[in-house]
C-alpha positions in Angstrom: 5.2 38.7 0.4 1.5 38.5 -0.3 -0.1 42.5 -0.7 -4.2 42.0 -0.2 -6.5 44.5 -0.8 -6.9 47.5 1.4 -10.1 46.6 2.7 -8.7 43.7 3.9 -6.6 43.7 7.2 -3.7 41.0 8.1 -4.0 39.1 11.5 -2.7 36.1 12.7 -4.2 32.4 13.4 -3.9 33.4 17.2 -6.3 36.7 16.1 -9.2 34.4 15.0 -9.0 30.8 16.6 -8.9 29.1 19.7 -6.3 26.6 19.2 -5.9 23.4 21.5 -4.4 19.9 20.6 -5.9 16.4 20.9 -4.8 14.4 24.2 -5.1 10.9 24.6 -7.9 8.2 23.4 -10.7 8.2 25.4 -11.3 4.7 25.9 -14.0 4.2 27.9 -15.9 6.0 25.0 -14.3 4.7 22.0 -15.6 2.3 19.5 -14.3 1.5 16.1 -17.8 1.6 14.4 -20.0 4.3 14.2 -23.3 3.4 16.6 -26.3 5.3 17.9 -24.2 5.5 21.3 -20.9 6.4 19.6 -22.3 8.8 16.5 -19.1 11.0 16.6 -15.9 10.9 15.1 -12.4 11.3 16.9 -9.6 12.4 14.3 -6.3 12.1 14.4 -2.9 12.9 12.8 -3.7 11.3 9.0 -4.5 12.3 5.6 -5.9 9.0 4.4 -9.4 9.6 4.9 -9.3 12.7 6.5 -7.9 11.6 9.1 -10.5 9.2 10.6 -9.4 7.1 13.8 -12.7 6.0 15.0 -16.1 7.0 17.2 -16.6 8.3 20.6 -19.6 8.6 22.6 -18.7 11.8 24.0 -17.7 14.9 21.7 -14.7 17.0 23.0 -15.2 19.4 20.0 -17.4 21.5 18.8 -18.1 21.4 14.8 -17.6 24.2 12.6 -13.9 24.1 13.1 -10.7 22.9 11.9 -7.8 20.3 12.4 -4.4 20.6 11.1 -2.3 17.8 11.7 1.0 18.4 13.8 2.8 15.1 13.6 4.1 13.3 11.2 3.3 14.9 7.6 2.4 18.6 9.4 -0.1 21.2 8.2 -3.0 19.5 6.8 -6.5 21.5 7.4 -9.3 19.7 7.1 -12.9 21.4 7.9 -14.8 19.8 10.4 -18.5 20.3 10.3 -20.3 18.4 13.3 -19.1 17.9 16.9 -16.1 15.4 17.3 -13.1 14.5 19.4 -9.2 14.9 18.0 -6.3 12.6 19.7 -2.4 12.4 19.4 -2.1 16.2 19.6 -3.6 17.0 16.3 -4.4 20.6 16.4 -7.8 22.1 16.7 -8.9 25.3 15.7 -12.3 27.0 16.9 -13.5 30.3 15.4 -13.5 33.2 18.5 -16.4 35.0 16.2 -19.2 34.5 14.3 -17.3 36.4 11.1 -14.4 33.8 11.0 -15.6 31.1 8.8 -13.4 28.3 9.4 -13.8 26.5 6.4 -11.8 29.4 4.4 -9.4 29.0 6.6 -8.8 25.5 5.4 -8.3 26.7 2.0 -6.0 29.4 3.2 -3.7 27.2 5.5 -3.9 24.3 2.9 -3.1 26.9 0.0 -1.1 29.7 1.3 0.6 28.9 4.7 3.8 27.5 4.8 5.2 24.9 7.7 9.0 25.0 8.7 10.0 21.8 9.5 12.3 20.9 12.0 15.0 18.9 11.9 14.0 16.4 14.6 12.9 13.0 14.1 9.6 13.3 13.9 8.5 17.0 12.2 5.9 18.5 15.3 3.4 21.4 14.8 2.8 23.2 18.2 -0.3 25.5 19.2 2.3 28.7 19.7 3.5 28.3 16.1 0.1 28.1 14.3 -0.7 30.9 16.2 1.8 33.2 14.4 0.7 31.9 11.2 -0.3 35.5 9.5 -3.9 35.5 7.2 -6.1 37.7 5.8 -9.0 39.1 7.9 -11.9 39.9 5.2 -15.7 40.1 5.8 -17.4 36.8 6.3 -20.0 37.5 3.2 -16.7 38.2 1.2 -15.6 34.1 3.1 -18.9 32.6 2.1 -18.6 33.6 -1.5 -14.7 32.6 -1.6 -16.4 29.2 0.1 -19.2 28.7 -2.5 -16.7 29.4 -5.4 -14.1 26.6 -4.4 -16.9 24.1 -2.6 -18.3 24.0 -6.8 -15.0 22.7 -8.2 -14.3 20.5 -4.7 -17.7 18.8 -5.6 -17.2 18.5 -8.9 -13.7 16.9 -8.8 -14.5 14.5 -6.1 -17.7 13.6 -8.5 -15.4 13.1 -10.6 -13.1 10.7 -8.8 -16.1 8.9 -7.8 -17.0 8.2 -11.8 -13.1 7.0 -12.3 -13.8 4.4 -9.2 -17.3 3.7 -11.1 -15.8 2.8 -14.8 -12.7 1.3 -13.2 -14.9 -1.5 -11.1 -16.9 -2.3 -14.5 -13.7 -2.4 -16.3 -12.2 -4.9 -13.8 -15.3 -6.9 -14.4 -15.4 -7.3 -17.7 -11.8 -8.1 -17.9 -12.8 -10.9 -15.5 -15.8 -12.2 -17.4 -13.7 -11.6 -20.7 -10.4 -13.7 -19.6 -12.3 -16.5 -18.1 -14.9 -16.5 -21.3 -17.9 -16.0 -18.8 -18.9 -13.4 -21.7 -17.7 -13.1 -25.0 -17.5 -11.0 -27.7 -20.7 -10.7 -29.8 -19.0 -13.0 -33.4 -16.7 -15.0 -31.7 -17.6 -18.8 -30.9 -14.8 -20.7 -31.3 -12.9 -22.7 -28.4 -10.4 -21.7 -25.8 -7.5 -23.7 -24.7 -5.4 -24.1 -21.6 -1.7 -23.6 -22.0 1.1 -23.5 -20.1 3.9 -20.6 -19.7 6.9 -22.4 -21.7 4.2 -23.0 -24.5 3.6 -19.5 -25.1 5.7 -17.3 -23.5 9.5 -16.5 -23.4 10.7 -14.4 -20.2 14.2 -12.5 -20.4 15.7 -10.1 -17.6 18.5 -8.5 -17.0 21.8 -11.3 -15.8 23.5 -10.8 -12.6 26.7 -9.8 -14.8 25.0 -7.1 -16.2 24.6 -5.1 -12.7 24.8 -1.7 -12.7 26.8 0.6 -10.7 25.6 3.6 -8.7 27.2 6.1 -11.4 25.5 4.2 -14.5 21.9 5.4 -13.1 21.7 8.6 -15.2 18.9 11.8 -14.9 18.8 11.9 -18.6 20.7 10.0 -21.2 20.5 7.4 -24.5 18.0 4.9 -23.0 15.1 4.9 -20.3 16.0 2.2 -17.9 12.8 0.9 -16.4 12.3 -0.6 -12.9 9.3 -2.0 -11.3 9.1 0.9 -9.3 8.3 3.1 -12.9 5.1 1.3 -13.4 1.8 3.0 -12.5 -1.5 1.6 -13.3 -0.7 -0.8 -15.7 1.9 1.2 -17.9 5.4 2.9 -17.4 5.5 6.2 -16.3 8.6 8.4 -17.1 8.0 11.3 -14.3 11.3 10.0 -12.2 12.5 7.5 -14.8 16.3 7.0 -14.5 18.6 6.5 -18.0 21.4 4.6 -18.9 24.3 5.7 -21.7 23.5 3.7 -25.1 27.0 1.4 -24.3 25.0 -0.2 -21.8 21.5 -0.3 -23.4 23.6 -2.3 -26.1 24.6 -4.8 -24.1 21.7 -6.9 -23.7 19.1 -7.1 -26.9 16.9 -9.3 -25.3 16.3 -6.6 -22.7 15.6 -3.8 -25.4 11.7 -3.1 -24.8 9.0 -1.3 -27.4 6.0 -0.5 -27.4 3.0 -3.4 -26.5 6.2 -5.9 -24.5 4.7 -6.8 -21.3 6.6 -6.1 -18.2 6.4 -8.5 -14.7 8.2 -7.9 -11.4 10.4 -10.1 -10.5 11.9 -8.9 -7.2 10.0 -6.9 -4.1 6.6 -6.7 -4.9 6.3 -9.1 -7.2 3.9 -9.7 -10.0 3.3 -6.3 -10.8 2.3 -6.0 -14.5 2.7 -3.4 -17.3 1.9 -3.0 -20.9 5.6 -0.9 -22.6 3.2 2.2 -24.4 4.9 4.1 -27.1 8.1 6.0 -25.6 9.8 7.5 -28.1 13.5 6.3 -27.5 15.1 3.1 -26.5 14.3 1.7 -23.0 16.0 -1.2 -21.2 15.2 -3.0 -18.2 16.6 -3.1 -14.5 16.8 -5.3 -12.5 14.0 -6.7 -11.3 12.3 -6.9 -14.3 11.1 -9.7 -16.8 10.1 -8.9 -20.5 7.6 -11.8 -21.6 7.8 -12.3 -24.8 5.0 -14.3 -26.4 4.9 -17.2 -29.4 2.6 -16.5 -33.0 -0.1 -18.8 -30.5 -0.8 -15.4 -28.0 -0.8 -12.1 -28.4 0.8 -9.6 -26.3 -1.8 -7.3 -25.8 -4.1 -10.6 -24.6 -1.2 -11.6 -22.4 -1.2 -8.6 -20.6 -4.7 -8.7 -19.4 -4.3 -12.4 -18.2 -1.7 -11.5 -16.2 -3.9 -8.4 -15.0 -6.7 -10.6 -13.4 -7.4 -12.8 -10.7 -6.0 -15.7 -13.1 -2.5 -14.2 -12.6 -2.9 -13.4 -9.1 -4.0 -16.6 -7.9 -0.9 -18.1 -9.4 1.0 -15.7 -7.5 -0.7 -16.6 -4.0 -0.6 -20.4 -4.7 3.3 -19.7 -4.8 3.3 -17.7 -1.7 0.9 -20.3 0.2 0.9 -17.9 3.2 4.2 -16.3 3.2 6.4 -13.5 1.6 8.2 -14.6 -1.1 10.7 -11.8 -2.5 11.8 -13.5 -5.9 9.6 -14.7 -8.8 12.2 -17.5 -10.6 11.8 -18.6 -14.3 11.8 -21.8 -12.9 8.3 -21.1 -11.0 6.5 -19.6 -14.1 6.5 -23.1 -16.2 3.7 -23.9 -13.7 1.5 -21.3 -15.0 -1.5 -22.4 -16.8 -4.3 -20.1 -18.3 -6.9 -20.2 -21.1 -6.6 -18.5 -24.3 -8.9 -17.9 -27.2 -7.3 -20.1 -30.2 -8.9 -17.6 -32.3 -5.9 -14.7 -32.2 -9.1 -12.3 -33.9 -10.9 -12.7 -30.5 -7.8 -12.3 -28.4 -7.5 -9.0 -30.0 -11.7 -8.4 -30.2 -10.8 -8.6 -26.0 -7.6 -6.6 -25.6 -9.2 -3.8 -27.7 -12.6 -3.8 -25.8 -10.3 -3.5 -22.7 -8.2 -1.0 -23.5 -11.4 1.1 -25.1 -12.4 0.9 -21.0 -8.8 2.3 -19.9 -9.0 5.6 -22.4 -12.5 6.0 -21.0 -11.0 6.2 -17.1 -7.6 7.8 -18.5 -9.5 10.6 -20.1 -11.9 11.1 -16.7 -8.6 10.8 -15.1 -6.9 14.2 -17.0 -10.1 15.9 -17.2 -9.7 15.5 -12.9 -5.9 16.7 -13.2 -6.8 19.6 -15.3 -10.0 20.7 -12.9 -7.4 20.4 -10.0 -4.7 22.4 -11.7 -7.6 25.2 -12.3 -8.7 24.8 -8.7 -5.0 25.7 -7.4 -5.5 29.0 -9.9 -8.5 30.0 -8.5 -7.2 29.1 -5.1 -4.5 31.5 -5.3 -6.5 34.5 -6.5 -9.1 34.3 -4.6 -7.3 33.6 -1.2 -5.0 36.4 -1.7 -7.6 38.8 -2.8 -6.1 39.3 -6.8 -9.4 38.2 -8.3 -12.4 39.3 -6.0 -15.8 38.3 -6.1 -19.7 40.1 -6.0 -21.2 39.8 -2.0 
């Protein structure tokens, strides 16, 4: 139980906010495109861009207020600034007095407030239970300095997601330029060639034999067993990797993985790529899975950012040719034809430029974690009143 400081007072949501729900979708004022007759925006139940359904020529709400979603994934705040309109019972609540600023309130709820869910299909937020919610009841200078302090890392960590957007785009475009030799590498003129997949490339996967039971899948153990679902962004993460006991890891050599192997989906989403980083103990695959393994002619590290580009993808939609195809056979790859540098230096000139561009977004990427991580700090000090501020 949270203890604030004594010249703070405890009230509930009900104390400070007029709380409705969204109806229905207005359609004789919708539009799906913002216009000068339709300039405000109706919300509803999402997170994916704060929640944003579409426009309305008439608003329902006034700004300065907040929406917490009720269905679905269930107390969300977001901070609503200008006059809009909120559908599918996604909760609105307006301020009853000039000293509740509602945009603390976001904070608080998204920070400090927990939802029960209940165990019905879909979870539900109603107006009478937000109402009981209990939060502090400071002064609304004491608010607007809380506000200030976490608006300055908001804008910087959301400046900072827009740089990661930034270098990734001109890192996809100089992989594109690189792979299809539109630019190349100040000291390197030699030619490329076209080869096919069985030229180059060997792929191995795990054998229907081989199939694992529901007991073999292990929270810790000899060997990381990696499945498609493990990779993230070109790698293999091991937040929720599962394990396998070193009998079976020995089973199958051509399915031990190290560092640099390059990794294709084979089953679901396929065509998924990642590059094996340095793991520290033996890994194995899953089903699902191929390990390509690539000829003195190509290099892996050059491999994997063919099969990273448009080149790769292409392939992939040619063999689709409209439709969902669930399985990526052997037998399909030996149609697979791409360019290569004969020069192996310039293959390697490429990967390296390349992967200089990822460390660039990785580090921008846990500089972002880090300021996010200190943001939830601050959060919780300042919300509950432990670390106070000058007004």
């Amino acid at each position: 139980m949270v203890t604030y400081p004594s010249d703070w007072q405890e009230g509930t949501i009900g104390d400070l906010f007029n709380v409705s729900a969204g109806g229905d979708v207005k359609k004789r004022w919708f539009s799906r495109y913002r216009t000068q007759s339709h300039p405000y925006e109706i919300f509803s139940n999402g997170i994916e861009n704060r929640g944003l359904y579409g426009y309305t020529s008439t608003a329902i709400y006034a700004g300065n207020a907040v929406t917490v979603t009720a269905r679905g994934t269930i107390g969300q705040a977001f901070y609503r600034e200008n006059d809009f309109d909120a559908i599918i019972r996604l909760l609105v609540l307006s301020p009853k007095n000039d000293n509740t600023k509602p945009k603390f309130y976001e904070y608080f709820i998204n920070s400090q407030v927990v939802f029960e869910k209940e165990n019905t299909g879909v979870p539900q937020l109603t107006a009478p239970k937000i109402k009981e919610k209990t939060v502090p009841i400071l002064s609304g200078e004491e608010q607007k300095a809380i506000i200030a302090t976490l608006s300055t890392f908001d804008t910087y960590i959301d400046d900072l997601a827009e740089l990661i957007e930034k270098k990734r785009g001109i890192r996809d475009g100089a992989l594109e330029d690189m792979i299809r030799h539109r630019t190349r590498i100040d000291g390197f003129n030699d030619e490329w060639t076209t080869v096919s997949f069985n030229q180059v490339i060997t792929p191995k996967a795990r054998i229907g034999w081989q199939g694992l039971k529901k007991h073999e899948y292990l929270r810790s153990g000899y060997s990381y067993l990696i499945g498609g679902t493990d990779f993230s962004h070109g790698t293999v993460s091991l937040d929720n990797i599962w394990y396998v006991s070193k009998d079976r890891y020995d089973m199958d050599a051509n399915i031990q993985v190290s560092e640099n192997d390059v990794l294709v989906t084979k089953d679901g989403t396929i065509g998924k790529v990642a590059l094996v980083p340095e793991l520290g103990k033996p890994a194995t695959l899953n089903s699902g899975v191929f390990v390509f393994r690539t000829n003195n002619r190509l290099l892996p590290t050059f491999l994997f950012r063919i099969l990273s580009s448009s080149v790769f993808r292409e392939f992939i939609d040619t063999l689709s040719a409209g439709s969902t195809i669930k399985h990526l056979y052997q037998k399909d790859l030996k149609n697979f034809e791409f360019e290569i540098p004969v020069d192996k230096k310039e293959q390697e000139a490429i990967a390296n430029t390349l992967t200089a561009m990822d460390e660039e977004v990785e580090a921008l990427e846990i500089e972002r974690a880090k300021m996010i991580q200190i943001r939830e700090g601050a959060m919780d000090d300042l919300l509950t009143g432990r670390v106070r501020l000058s007004v």
